[in-house]
N, CA, C and O atoms as a Maestro MAE file, in Angstrom:
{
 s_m_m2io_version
 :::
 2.0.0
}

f_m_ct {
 s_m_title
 :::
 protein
 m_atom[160] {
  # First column is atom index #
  i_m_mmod_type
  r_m_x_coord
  r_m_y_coord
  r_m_z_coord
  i_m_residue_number
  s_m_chain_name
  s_m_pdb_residue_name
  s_m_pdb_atom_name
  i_m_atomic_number
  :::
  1 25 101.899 90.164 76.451 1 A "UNK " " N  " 7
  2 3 100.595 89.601 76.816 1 A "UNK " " CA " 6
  3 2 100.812 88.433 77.779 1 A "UNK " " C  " 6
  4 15 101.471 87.449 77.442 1 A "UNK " " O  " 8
  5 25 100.328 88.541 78.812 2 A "UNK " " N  " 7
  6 3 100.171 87.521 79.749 2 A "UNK " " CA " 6
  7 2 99.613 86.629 79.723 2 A "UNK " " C  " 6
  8 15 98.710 86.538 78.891 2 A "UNK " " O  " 8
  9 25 99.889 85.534 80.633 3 A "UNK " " N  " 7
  10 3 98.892 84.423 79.909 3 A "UNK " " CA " 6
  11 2 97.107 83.986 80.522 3 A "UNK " " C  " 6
  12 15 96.273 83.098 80.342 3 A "UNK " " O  " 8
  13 25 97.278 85.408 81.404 4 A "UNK " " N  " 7
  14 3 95.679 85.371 82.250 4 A "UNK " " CA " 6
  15 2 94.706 86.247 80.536 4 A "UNK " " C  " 6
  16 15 93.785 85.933 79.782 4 A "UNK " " O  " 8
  17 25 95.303 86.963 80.635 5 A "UNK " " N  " 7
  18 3 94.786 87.561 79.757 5 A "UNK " " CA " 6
  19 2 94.275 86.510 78.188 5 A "UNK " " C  " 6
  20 15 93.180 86.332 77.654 5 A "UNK " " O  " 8
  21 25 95.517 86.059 77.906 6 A "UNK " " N  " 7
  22 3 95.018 85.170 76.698 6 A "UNK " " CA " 6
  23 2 94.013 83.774 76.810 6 A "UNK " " C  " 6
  24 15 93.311 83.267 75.935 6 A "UNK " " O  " 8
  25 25 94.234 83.346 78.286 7 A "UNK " " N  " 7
  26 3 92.988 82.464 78.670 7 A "UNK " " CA " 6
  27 2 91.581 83.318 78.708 7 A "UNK " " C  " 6
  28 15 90.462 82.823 78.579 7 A "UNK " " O  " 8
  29 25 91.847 84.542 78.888 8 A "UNK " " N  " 7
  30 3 90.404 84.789 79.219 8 A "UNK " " CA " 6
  31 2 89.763 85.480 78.022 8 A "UNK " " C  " 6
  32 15 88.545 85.631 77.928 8 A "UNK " " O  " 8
  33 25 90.883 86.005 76.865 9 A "UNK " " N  " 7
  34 3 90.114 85.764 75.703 9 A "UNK " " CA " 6
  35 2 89.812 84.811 75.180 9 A "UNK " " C  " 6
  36 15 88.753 84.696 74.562 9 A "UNK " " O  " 8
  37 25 90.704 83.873 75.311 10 A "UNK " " N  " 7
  38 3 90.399 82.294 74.739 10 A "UNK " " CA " 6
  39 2 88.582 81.996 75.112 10 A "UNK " " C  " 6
  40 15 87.635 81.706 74.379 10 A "UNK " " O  " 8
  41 25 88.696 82.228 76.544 11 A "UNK " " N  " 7
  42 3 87.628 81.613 76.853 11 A "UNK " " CA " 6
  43 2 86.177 82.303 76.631 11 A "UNK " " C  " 6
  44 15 85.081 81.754 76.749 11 A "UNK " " O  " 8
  45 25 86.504 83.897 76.216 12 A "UNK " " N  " 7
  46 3 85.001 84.478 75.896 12 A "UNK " " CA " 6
  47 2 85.046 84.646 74.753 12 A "UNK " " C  " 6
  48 15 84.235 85.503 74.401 12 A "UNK " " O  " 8
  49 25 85.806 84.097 73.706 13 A "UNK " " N  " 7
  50 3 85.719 84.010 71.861 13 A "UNK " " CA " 6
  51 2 85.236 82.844 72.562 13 A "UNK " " C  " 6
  52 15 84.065 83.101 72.842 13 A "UNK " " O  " 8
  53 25 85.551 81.631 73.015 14 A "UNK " " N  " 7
  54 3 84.845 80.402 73.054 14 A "UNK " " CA " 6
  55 2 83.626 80.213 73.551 14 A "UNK " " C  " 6
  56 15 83.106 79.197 73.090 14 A "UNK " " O  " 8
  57 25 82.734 81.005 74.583 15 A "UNK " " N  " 7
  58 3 81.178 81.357 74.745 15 A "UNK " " CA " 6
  59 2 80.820 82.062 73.794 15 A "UNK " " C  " 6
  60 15 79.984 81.450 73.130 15 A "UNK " " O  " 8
  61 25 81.003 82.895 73.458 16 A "UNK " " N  " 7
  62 3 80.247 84.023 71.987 16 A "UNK " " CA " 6
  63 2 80.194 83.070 70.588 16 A "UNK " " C  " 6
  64 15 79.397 83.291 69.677 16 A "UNK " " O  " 8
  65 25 80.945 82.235 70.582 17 A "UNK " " N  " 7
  66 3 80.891 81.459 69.344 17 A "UNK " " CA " 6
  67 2 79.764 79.996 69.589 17 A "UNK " " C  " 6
  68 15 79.197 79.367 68.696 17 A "UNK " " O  " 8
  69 25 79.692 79.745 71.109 18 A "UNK " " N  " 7
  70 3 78.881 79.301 71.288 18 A "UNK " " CA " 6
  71 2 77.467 79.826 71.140 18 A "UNK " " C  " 6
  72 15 76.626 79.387 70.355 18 A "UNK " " O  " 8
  73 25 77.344 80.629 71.833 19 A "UNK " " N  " 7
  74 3 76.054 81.603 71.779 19 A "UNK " " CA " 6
  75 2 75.344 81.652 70.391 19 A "UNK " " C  " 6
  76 15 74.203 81.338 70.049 19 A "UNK " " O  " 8
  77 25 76.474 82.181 69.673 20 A "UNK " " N  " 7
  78 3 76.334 82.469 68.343 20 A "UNK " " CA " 6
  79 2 75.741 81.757 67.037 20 A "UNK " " C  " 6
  80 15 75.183 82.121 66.002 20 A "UNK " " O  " 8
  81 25 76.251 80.257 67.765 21 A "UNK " " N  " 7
  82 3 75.852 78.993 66.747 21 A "UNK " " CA " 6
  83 2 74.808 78.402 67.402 21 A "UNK " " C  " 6
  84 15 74.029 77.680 66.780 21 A "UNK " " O  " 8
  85 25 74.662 78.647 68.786 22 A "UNK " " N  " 7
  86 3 72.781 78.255 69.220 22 A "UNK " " CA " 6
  87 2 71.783 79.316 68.391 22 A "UNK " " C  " 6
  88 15 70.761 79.063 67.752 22 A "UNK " " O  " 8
  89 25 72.242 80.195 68.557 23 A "UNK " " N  " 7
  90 3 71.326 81.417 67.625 23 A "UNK " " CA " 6
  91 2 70.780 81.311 66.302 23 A "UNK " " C  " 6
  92 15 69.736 81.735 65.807 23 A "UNK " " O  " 8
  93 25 71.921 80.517 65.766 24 A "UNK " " N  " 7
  94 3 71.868 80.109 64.234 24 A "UNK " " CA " 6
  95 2 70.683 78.788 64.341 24 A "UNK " " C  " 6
  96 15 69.592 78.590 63.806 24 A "UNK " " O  " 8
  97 25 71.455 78.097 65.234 25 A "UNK " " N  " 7
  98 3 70.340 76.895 64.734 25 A "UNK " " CA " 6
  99 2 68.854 77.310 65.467 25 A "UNK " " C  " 6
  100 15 67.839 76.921 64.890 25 A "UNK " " O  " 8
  101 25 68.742 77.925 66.455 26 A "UNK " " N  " 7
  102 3 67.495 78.120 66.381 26 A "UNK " " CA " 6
  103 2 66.757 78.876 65.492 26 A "UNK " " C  " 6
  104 15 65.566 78.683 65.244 26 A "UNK " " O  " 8
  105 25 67.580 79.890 64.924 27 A "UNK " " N  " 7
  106 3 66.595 80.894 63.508 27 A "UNK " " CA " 6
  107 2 66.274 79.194 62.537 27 A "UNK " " C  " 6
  108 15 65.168 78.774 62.198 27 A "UNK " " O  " 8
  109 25 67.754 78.459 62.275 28 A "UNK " " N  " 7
  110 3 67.092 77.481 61.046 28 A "UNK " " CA " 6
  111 2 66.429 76.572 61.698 28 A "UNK " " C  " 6
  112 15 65.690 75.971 60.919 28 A "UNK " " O  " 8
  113 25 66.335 76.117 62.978 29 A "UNK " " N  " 7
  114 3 64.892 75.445 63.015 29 A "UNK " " CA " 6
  115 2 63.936 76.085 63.015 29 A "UNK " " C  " 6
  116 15 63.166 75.368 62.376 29 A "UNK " " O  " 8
  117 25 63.232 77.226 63.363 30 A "UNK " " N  " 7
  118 3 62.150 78.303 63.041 30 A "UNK " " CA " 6
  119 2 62.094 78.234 61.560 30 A "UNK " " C  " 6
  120 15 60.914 78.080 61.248 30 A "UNK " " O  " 8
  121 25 62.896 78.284 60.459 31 A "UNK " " N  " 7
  122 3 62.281 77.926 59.447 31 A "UNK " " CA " 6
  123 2 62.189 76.089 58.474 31 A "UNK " " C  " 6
  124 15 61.639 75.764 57.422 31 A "UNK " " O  " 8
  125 25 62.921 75.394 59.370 32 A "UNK " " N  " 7
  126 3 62.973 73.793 59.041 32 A "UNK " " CA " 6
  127 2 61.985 73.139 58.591 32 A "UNK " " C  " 6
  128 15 61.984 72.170 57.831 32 A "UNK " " O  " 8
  129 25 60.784 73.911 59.272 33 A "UNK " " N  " 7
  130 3 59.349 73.689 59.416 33 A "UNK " " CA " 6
  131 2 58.686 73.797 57.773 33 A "UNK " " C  " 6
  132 15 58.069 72.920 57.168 33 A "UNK " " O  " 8
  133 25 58.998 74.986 57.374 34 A "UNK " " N  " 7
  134 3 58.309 75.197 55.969 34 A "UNK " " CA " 6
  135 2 59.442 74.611 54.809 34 A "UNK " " C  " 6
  136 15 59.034 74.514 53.652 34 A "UNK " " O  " 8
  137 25 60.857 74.223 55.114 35 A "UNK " " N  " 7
  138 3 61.413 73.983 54.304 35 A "UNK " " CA " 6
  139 2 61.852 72.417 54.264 35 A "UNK " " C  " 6
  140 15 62.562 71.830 53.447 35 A "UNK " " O  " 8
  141 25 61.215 71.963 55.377 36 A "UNK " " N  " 7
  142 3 61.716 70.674 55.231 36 A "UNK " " CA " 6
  143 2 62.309 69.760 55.834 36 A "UNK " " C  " 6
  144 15 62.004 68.570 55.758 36 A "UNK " " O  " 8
  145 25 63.502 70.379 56.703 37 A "UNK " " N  " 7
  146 3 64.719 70.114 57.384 37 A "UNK " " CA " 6
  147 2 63.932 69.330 58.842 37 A "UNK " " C  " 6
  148 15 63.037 69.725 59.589 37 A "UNK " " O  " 8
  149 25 64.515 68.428 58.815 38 A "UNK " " N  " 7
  150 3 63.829 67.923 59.926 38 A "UNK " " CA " 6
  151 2 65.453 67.151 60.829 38 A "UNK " " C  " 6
  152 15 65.319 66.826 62.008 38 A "UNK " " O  " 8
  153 25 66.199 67.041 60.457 39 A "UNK " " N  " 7
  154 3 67.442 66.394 61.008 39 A "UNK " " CA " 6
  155 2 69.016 67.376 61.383 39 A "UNK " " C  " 6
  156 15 70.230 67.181 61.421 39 A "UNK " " O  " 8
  157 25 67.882 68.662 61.637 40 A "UNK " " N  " 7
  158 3 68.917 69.935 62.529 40 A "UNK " " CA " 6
  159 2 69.438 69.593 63.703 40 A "UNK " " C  " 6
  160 15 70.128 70.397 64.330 40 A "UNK " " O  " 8
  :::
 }
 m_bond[159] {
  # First column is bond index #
  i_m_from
  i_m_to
  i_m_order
  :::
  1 1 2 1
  2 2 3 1
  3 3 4 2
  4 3 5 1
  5 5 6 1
  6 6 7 1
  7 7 8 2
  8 7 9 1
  9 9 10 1
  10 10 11 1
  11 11 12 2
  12 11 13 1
  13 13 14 1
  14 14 15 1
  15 15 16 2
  16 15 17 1
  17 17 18 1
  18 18 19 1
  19 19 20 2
  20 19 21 1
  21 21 22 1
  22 22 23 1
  23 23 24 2
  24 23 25 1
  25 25 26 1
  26 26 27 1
  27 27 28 2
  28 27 29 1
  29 29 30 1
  30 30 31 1
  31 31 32 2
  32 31 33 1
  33 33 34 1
  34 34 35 1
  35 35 36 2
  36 35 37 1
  37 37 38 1
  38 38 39 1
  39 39 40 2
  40 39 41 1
  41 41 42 1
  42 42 43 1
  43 43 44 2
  44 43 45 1
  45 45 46 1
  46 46 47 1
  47 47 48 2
  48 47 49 1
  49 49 50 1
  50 50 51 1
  51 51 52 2
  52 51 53 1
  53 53 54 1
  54 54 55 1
  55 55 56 2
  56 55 57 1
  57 57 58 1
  58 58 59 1
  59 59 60 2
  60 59 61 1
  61 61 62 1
  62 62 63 1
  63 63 64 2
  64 63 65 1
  65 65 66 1
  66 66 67 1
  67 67 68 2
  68 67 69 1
  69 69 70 1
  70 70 71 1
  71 71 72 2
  72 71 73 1
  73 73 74 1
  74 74 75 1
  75 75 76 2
  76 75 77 1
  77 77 78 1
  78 78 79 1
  79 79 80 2
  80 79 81 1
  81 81 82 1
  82 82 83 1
  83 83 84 2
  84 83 85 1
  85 85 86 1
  86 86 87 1
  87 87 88 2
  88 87 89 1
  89 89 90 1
  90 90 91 1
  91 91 92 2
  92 91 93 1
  93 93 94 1
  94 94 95 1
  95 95 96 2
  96 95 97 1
  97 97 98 1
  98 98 99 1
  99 99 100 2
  100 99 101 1
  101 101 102 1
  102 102 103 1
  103 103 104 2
  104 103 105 1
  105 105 106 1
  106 106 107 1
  107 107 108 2
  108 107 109 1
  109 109 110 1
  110 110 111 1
  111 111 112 2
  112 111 113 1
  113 113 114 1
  114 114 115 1
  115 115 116 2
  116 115 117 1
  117 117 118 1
  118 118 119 1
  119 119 120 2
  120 119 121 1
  121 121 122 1
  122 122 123 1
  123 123 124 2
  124 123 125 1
  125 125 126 1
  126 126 127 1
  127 127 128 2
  128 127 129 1
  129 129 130 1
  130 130 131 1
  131 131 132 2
  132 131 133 1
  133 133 134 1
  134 134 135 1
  135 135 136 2
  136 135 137 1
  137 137 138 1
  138 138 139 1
  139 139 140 2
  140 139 141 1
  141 141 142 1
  142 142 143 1
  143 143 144 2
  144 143 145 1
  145 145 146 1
  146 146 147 1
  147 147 148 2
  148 147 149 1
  149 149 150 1
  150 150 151 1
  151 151 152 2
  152 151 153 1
  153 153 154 1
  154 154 155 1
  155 155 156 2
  156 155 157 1
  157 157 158 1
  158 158 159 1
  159 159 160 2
  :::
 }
}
């Protein structure tokens, strides 16, 4: 494995995990509202 290759998985596990955890917090602020959470 080369090392273009392992940067460039590095770097699209590191956007998708981003993506992934904006996703999250926007579903739990969509429900923060009825439950409470106000410091997401």
């Amino acid at each position: 494995m080369n090392i273009l290759t392992s940067i460039t998985l590095i770097m699209t596990s590191f956007i998708i995990g981003r993506i992934y955890e904006y996703r999250l917090n926007l579903k739990e602020c969509e429900n923060c509202n009825s439950k409470g959470y106000e410091n997401i």
